[in-house]
C-alpha positions as CSV (number, residue, x, y, z in Angstrom):
1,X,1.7,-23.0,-1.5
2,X,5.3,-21.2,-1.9
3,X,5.0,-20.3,-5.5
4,X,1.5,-18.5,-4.3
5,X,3.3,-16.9,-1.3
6,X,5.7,-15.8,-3.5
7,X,3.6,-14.5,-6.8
8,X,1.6,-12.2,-3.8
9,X,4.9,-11.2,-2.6
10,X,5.7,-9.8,-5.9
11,X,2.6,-8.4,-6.8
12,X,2.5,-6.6,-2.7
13,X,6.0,-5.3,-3.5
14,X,5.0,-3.9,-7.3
15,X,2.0,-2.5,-5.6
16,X,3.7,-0.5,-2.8
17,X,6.4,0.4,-5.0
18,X,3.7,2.3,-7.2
19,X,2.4,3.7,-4.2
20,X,5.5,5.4,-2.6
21,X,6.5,6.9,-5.7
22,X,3.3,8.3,-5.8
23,X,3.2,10.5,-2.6
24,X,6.8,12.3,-4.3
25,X,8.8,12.7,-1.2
26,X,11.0,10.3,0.9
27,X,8.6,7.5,2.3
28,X,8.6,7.7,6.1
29,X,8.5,4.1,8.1
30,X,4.6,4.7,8.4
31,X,4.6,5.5,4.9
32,X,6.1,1.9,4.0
33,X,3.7,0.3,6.4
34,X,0.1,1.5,5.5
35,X,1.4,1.0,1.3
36,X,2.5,-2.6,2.4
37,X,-1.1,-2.7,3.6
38,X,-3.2,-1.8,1.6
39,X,-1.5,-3.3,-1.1
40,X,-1.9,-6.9,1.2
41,X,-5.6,-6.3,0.9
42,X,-5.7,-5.1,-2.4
43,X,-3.6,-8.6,-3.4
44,X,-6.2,-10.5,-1.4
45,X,-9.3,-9.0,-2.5
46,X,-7.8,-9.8,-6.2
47,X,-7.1,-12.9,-5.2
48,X,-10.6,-14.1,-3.7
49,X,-11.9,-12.4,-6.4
50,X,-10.5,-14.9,-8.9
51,X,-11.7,-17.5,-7.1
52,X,-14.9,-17.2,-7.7
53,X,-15.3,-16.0,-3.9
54,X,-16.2,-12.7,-2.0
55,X,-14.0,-9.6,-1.6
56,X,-16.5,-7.2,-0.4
57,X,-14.5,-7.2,3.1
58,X,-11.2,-6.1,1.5
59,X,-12.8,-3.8,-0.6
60,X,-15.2,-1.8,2.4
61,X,-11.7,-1.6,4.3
62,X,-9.9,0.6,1.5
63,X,-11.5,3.7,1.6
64,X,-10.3,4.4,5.1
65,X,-7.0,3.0,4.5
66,X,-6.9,5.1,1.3
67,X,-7.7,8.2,2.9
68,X,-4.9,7.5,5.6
69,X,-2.5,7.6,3.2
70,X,-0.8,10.4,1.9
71,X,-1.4,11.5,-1.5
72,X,1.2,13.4,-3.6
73,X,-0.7,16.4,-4.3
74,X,-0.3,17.1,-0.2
75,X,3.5,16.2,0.9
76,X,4.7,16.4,4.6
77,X,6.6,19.9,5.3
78,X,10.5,19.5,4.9
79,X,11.9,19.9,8.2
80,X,14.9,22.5,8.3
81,X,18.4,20.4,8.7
82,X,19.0,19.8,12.3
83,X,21.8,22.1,14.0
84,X,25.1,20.0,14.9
């Protein structure tokens, strides 16, 4: 049961790695948190899939999520340097 714990948590971190490079700015806290999602889901999907069981459920929930998340062709605004 570790050594799958651990093989997801490899493929989760690859995953959001990928992800946060592709939105080409800093990655906010939010940022971090919806890639670590959606790449959970897309990790369990994979997983059932291999199984031989369902992953329509992981699957209907990614659009949404993927829409959430901000793509690299649209970055946040750079905020000017705060004044000391």
């Amino acid at each position: 049961m570790k050594e799958l714990a651990c093989e997801n948590e490899i493929s989760i971190r690859a995953l959001v790695d990928g992800l946060l490079a592709d939105i080409g700015r800093p990655a906010t806290v939010t940022d971090q948190l919806a890639a670590e999602l959606i790449a959970s889901i897309v990790v369990k999907a994979r997983r059932r899939r291999a199984s031989g069981r369902s992953d329509a459920f992981e699957l209907r929930q990614l659009p949404a999520l993927m829409r959430a998340f901000p793509p690299s062709s649209q970055p946040r605004p750079e905020q000017p340097p705060a004044e000391l």
